[in-house]
RODO-2510 file (C-alpha; in nm, 4 decimals, decimal comma):
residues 457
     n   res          X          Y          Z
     1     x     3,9775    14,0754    12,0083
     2     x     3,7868    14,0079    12,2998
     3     x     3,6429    13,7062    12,1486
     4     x     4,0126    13,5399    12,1086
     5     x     4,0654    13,6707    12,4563
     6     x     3,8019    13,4461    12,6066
     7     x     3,8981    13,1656    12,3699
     8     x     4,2492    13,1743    12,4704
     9     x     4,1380    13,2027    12,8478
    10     x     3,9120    12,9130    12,8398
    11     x     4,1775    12,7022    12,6298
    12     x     4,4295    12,7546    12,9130
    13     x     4,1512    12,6549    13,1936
    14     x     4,0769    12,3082    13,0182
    15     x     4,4643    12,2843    13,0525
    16     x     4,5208    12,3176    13,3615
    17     x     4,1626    12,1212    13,4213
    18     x     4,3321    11,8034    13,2473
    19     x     4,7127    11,8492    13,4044
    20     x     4,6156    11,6065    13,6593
    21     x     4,4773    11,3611    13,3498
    22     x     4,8134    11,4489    13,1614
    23     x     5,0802    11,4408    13,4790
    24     x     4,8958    11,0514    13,5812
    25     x     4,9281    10,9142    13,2430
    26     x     5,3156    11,0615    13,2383
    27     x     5,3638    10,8792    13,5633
    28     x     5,2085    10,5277    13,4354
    29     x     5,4172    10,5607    13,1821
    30     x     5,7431    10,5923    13,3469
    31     x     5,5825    10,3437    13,6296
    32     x     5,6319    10,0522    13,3736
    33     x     5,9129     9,8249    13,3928
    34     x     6,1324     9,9254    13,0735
    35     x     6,2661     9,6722    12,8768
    36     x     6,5437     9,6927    12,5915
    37     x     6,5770     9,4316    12,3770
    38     x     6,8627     9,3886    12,1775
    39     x     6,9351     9,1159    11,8875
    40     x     7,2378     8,9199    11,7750
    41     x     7,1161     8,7587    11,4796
    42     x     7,4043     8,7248    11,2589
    43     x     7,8511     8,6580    11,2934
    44     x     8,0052     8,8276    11,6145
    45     x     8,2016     9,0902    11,4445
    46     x     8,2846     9,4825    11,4444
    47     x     7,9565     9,5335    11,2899
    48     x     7,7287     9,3501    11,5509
    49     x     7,9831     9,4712    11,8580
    50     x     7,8661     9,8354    11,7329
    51     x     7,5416     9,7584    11,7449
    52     x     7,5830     9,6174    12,1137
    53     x     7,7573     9,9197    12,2095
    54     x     7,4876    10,1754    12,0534
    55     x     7,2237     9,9952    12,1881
    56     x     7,3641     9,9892    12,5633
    57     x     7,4309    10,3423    12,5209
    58     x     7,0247    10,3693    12,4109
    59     x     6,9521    10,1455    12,7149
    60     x     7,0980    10,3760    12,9802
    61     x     6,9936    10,7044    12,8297
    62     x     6,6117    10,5642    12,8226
    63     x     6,7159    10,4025    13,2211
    64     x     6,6053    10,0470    13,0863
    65     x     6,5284     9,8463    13,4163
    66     x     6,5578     9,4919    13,2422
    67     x     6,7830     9,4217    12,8814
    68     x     6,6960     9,1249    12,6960
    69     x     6,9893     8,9678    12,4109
    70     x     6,7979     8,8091    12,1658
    71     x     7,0537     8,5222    12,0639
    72     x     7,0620     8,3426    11,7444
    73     x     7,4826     8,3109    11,5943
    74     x     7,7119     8,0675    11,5121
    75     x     8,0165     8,2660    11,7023
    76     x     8,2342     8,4992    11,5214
    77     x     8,5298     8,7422    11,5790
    78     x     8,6710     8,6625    11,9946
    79     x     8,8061     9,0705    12,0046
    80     x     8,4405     9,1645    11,9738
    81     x     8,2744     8,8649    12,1878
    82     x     8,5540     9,0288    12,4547
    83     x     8,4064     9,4219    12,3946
    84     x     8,0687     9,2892    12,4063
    85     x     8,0411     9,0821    12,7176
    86     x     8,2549     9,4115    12,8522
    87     x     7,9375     9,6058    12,8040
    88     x     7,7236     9,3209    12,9684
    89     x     7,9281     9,3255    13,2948
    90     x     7,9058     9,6649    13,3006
    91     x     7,5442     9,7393    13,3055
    92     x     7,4161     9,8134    13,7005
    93     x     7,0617     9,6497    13,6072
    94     x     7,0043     9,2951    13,4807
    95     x     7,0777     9,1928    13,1702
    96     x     6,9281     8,8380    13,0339
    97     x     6,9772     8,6512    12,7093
    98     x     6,7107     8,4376    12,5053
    99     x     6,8889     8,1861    12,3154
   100     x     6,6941     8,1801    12,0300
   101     x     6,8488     7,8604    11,8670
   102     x     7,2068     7,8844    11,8783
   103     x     7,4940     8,0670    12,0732
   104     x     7,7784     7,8634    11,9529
   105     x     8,1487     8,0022    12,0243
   106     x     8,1556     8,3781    12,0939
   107     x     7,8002     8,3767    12,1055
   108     x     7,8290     8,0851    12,4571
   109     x     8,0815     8,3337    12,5856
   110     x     7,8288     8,6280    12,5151
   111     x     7,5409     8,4030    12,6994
   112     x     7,7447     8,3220    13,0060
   113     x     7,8350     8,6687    13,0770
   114     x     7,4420     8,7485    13,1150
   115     x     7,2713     8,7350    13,4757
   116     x     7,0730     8,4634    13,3375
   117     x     7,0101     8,2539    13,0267
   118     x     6,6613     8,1589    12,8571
   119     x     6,6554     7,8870    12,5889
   120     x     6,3950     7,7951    12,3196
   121     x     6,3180     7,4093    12,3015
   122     x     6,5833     7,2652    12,0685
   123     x     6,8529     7,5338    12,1289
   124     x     7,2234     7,4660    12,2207
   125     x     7,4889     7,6637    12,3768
   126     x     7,8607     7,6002    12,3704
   127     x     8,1866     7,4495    12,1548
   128     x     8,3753     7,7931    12,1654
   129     x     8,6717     7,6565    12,0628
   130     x     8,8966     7,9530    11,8944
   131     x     8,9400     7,8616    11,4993
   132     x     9,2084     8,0199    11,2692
   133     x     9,1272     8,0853    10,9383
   134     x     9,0245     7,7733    10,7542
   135     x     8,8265     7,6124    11,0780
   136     x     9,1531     7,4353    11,2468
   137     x     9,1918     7,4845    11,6492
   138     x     9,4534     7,7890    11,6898
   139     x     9,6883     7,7584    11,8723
   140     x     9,7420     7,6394    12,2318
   141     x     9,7853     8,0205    12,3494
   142     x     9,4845     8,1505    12,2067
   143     x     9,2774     7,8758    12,3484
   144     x     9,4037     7,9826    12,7126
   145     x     9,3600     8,3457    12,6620
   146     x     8,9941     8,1540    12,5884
   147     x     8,9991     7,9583    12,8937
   148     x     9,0572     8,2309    13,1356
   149     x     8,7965     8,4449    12,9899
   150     x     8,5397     8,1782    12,9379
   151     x     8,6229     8,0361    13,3137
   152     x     8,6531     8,4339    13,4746
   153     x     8,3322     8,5249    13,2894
   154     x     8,1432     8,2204    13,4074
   155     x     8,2363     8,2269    13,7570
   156     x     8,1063     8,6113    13,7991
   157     x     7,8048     8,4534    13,7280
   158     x     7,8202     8,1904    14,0187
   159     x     7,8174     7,9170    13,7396
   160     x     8,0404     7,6258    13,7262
   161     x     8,3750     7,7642    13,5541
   162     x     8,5050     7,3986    13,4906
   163     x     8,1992     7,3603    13,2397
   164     x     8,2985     7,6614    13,0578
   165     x     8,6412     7,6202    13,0494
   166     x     8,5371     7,2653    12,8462
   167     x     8,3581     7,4611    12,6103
   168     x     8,7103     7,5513    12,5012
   169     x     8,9045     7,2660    12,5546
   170     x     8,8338     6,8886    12,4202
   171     x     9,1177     6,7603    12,6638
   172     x     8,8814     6,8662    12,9989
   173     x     8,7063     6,5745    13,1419
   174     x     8,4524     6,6352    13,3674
   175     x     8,2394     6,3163    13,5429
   176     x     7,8827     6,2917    13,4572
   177     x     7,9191     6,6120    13,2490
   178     x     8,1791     6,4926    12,9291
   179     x     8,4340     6,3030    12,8407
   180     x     8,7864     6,3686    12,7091
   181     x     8,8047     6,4357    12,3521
   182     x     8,4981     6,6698    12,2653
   183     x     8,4248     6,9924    12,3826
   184     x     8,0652     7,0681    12,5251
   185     x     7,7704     7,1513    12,3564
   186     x     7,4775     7,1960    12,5655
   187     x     7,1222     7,0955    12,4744
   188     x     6,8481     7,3421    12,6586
   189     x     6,7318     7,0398    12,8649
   190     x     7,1238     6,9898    12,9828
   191     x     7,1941     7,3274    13,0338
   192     x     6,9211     7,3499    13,2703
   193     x     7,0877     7,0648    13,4125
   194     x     7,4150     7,1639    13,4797
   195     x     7,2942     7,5306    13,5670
   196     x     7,3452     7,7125    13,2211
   197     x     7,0471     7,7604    13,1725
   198     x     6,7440     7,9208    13,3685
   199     x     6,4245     7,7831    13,1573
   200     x     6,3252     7,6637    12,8685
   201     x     6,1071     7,9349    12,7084
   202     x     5,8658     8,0037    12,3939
   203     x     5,9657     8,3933    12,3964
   204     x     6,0913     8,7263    12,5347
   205     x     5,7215     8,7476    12,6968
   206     x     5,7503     8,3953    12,8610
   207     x     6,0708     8,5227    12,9992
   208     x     5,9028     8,8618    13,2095
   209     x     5,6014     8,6375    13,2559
   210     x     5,8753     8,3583    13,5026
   211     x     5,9750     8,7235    13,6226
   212     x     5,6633     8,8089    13,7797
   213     x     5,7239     9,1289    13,5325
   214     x     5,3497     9,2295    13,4447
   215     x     5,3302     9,5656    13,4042
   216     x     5,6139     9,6332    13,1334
   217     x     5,7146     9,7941    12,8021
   218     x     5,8989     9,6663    12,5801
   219     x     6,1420     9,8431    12,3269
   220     x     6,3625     9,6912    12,0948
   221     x     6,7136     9,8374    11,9409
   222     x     6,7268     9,9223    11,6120
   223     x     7,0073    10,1223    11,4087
   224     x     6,9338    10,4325    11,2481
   225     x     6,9360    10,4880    10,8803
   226     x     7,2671    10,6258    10,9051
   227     x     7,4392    10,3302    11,0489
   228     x     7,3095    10,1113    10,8432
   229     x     7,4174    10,2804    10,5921
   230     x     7,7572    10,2878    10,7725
   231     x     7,7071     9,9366    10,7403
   232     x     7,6577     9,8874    10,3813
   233     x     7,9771    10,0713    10,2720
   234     x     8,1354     9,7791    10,4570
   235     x     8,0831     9,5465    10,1815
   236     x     8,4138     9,5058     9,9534
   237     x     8,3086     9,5649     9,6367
   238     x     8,1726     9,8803     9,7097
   239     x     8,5065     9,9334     9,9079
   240     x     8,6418     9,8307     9,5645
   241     x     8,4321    10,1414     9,3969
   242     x     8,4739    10,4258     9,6085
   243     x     8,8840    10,3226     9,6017
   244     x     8,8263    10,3775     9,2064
   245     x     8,6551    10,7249     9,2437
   246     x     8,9675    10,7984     9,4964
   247     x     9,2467    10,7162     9,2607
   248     x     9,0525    10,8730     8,9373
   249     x     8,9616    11,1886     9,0876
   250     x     9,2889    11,2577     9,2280
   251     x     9,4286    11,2097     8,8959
   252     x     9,1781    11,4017     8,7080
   253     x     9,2225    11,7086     8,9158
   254     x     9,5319    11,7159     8,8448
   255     x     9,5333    11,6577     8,4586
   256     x     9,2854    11,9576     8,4977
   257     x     9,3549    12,1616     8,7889
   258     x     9,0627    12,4394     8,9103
   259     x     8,7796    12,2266     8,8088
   260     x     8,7104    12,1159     9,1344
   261     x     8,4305    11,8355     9,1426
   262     x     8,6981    11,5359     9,0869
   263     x     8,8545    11,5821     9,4032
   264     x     8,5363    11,6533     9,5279
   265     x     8,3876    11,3357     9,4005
   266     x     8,7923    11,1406     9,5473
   267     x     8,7313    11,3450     9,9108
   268     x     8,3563    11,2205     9,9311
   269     x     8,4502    10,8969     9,8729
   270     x     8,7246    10,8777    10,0328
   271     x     8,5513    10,9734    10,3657
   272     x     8,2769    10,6794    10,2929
   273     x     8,5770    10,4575    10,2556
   274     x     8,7603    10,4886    10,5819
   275     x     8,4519    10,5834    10,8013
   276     x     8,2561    10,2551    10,8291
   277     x     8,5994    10,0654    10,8839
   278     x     8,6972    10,3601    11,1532
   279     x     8,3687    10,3302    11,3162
   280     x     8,3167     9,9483    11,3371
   281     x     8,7137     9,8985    11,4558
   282     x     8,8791     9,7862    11,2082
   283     x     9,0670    10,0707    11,0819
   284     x     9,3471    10,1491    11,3336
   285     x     9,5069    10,5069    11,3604
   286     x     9,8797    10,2813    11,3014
   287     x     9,6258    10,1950    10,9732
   288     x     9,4967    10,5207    10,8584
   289     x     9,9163    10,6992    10,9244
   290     x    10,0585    10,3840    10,7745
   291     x     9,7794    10,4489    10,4279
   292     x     9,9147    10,8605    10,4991
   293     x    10,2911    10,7921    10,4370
   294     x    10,1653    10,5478    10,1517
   295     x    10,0032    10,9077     9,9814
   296     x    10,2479    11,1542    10,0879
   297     x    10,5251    10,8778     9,8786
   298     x    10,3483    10,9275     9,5538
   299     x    10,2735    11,2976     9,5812
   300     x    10,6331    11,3244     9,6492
   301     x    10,7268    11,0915     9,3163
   302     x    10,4545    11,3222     9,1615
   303     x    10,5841    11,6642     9,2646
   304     x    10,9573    11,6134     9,3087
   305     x    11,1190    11,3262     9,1523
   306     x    11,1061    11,2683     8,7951
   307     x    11,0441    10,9405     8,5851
   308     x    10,9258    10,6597     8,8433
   309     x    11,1424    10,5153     9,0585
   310     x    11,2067    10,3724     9,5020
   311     x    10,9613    10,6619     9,6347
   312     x    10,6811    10,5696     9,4171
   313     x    10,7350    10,1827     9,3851
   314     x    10,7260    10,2205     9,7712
   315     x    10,4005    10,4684     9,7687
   316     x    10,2290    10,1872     9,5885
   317     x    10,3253     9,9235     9,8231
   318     x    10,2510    10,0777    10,1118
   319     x     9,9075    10,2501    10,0348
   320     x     9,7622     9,9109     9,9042
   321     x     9,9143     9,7155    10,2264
   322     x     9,6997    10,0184    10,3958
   323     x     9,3936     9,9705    10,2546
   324     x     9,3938     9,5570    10,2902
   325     x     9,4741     9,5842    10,6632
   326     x     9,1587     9,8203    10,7076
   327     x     8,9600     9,5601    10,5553
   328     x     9,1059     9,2727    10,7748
   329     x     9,0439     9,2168    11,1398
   330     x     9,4075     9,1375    11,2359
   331     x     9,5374     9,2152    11,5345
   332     x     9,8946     9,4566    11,4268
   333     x    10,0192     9,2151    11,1574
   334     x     9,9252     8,8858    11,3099
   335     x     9,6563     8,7155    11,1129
   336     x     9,5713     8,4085    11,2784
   337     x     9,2797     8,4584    11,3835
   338     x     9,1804     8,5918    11,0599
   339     x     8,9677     8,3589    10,7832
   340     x     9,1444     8,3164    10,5115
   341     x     8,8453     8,4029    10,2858
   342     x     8,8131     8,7834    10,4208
   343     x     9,2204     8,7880    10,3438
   344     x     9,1250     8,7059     9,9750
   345     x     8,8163     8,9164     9,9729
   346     x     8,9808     9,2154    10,0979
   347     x     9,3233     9,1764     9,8489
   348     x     9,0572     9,1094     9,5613
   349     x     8,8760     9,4080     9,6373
   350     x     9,1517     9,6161     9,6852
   351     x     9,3618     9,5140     9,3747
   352     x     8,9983     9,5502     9,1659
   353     x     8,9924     9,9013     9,3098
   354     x     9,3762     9,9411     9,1710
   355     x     9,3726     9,7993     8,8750
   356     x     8,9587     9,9428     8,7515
   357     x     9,1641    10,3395     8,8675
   358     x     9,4534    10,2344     8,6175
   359     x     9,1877    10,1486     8,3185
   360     x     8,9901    10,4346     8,3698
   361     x     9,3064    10,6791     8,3430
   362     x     9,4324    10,5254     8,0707
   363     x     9,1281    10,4403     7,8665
   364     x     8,8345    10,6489     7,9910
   365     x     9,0066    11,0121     8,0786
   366     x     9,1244    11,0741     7,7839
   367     x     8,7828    11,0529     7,5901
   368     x     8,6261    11,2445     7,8970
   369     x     8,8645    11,4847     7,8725
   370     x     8,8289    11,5685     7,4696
   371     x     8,4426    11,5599     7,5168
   372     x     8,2253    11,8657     7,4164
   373     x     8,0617    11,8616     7,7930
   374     x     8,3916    11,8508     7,9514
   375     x     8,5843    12,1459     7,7009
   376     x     8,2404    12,3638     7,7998
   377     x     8,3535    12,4153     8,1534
   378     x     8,7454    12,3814     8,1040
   379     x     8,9725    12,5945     7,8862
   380     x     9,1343    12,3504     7,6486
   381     x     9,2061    12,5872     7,3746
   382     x     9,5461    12,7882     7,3011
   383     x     9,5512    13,1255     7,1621
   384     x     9,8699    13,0735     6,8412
   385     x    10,0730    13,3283     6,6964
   386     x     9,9915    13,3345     6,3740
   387     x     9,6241    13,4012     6,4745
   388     x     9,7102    13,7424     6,5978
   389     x     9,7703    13,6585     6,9845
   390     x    10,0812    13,8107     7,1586
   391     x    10,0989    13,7440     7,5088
   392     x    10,4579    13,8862     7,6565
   393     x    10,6508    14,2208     7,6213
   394     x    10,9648    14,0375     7,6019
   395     x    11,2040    14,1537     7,3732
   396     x    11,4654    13,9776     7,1400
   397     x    11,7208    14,1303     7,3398
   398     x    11,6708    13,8916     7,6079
   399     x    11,7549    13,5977     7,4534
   400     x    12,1501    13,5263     7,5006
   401     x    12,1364    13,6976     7,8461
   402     x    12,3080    13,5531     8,1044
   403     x    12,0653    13,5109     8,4222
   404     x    12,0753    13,3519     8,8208
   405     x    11,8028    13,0812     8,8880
   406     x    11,6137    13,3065     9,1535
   407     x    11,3787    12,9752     9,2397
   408     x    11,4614    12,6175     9,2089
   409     x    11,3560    12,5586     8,8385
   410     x    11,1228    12,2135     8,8214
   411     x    11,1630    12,2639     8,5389
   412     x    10,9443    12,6298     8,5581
   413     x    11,0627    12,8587     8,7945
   414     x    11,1544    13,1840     8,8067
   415     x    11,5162    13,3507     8,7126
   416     x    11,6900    13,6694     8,7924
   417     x    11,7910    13,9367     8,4891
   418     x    11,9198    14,3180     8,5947
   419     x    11,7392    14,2990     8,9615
   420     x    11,4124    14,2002     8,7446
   421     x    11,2570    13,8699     8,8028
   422     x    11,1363    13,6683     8,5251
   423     x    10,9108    13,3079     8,4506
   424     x    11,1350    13,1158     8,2818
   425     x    11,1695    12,7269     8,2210
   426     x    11,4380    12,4682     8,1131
   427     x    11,4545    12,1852     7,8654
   428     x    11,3091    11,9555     8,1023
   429     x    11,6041    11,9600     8,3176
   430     x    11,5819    12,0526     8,7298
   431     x    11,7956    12,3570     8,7929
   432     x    11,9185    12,4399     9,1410
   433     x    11,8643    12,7701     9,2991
   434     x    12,1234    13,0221     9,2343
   435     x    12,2348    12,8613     8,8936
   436     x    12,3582    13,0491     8,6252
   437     x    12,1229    13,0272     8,2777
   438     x    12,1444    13,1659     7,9625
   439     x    11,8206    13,2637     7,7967
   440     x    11,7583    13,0664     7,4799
   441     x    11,4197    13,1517     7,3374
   442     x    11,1155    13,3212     7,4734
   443     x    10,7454    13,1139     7,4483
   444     x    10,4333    13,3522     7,5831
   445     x    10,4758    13,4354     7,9261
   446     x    10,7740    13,2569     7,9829
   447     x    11,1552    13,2392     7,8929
   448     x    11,3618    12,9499     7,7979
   449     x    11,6697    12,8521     7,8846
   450     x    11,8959    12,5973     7,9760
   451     x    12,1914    12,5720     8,2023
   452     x    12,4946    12,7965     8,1115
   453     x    12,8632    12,6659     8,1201
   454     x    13,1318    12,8913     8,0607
   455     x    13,3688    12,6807     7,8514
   456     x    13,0694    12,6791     7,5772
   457     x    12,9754    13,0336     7,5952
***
């Protein structure tokens, strides 16, 4: 013991003889000039403004001194450019953006909201004309809600709003700059020209090296395994899957209520369905209520109303208008804005989802639910008379009776006989509460009858 003792003491004087090593090399550390990089690499959309606004969220928890947009895109969605440069204006502490070979559209809105812009030799920046859905100009109102942004944006940033308002619009003429009839596109060489762009750089470290930033660390954004997979669930035709797990598992539970995994397997995948779109924007709560009613339609067709008729026809409608919206990045029901492809990819995906649910219950539950595995962990079997089962203490006596529906038969229920409540069903009929019956037959547990009219009886 007295040998750990001095161990243990000597251990705790080396600490304390290398705090002073350990508290200097904390403060060089934090001493550094911290730098978050962040990169737009692909379509401005819900996918890439979540990224954006994760990463800022990274930047200020780690107190990044200097954030760097690595900027390579084409454009993309104009409700995300609008969230992202949000975040960019927001941030106390510079924020710069490496154009990396393009920032077309969104992206030039996404540049000019930065404190300053870096481009590599051969980049451009501009032509963010808004597009509808198969590449022609929208219309005039969306490309002034553009025009006031682009020109707002750009003078915040002490550049020349006329030049980014004729990003926008072709009809802008602008002397020694362009000419009526094109919108403009900026080389690096003329954006350095006419003040859109700092310097024409070979990389992020070129950029802190104009800075006088020398002592410096450098960090860039990534997203954790769990939003990427977020992100992967996006795709349609899994969308088109997990629907298909929804609808069959729902209906499997209940063909064969108590099992339990089916709407295990529908809730699972019914969360992995709506969460991605929920997270990246695109499902609305209007959405996710609208897809509610949709379900609560067809559980009432289900439940209450026999045959099929306005409440499930309506169900249908409604739950599959649902599910498309979520897909699409509309704003309420205009579509505009929205390329006509993702409005086919989404109504494919959806009506695959539909339609591969409606084969399965019709061609694959059936054999699934006759298979050895399946009968091993669900009672399937019935116990007949002439085996030697009896099941009720009814009498014969009972049948003939005259009874009050005590429940609202559906067509099982329960009825009233001599203050003594019985199961009972009809023959297929609903019966209102407080009916008169007449007992008919008695099957195991339960009594038969059908609706009792006094000019027969």
């Amino acid at each position: 013991m007295k040998i750990i003792h001095k161990v243990y003491v000597a251990a705790l004087l080396l600490g304390f003889a290398f705090l002073p090593l350990i508290r200097s090399a904390i403060k060089a550390q934090s001493s550094k000039t911290q730098v978050m990089v962040m990169k737009i690499r692909a379509e401005i959309d819900p996918r890439s403004s979540r990224y954006i606004d994760l990463a800022f969220e990274e930047a200020k928890a780690q107190n990044a001194d200097i954030v760097i947009i690595d900027m390579n895109t084409y454009g993309g969605r104009v409700d995300n450019a609008d969230d992202i440069t949000s975040k960019i204006l927001a941030y106390k502490k510079p924020v710069w953006v490496f154009v990396n070979n393009n920032a077309a559209s969104a992206g030039a809105w996404i540049s000019i909201a930065c404190d300053s812009i870096y481009m590599a030799d051969g980049a451009s920046i501009g032509a963010a004309t808004v597009v509808m859905g198969q590449g022609e100009a929208a219309p005039d109102k969306y490309q002034s809600y553009m025009r006031g942004k682009m020109r707002a944006t750009a003078s915040a940033k002490n550049r020349d709003p006329k030049i980014a308002e004729a990003m926008v619009d072709e009809r802008i003429e602008i002397p020694g700059v362009t000419e009526a009839g094109q919108v403009i596109t900026f080389s690096t060489d003329e954006a350095i020209k006419h003040g859109y762009c700092e310097a024409k750089v070979k990389s992020i470290a070129d950029i802190l090296d104009r800075n006088n930033v020398k002592d410096y660390q450098i960090s860039t954004y990534e997203l954790s395994n769990i939003e990427k997979l977020v992100s992967v669930f996006l795709n349609p035709y899994l969308s088109g899957i997990l629907l298909l797990i929804i609808i069959g598992g729902i209906y499997f539970e209940l063909q064969t209520p108590g099992v339990g995994f089916p709407i295990l397997a529908s809730f699972v995948a019914g969360i992995l369905y709506f969460m991605p779109y929920y997270l990246n924007g695109l499902a609305e709560h209007w959405e996710i209520a609208f897809f509610a009613v949709g379900i609560l339609l067809l559980i009432i067709e289900g439940v209450l109303v026999p045959g099929f008729g306005l409440p499930g026809i309506l169900g249908l409608i409604i739950t599959f208008s649902a599910l498309v919206l979520m897909m699409l990045s509309n704003d309420f029901f205009d579509f505009t804005l929205v390329p006509q492809a993702e409005i086919y990819g989404a109504f494919t995906s959806i009506a695959i989802g539909l339609f591969g649910g409606i084969v399965f219950i019709i061609f694959a539950l059936p054999k699934i639910l006759s298979s050895e595995r399946f009968k091993s962990i669900s009672l399937q079997g019935s116990q007949q008379r002439e085996e030697g089962y009896h099941s009720s203490s009814y009498t014969a006596d009972l049948v003939g009776r005259i009874a009050n529906t005590h429940t609202v038969l559906r067509p099982s229920g329960k009825i009233e006989i001599d203050d003594n409540l019985y199961d009972a069903y009809s023959l297929g009929d609903f019966i209102d509460q407080g009916v008169k019956v007449v007992v008919i037959s008695f099957e195991g547990t339960s009594l038969r009858v059908k609706e009792y009219h006094e000019d027969i009886y």
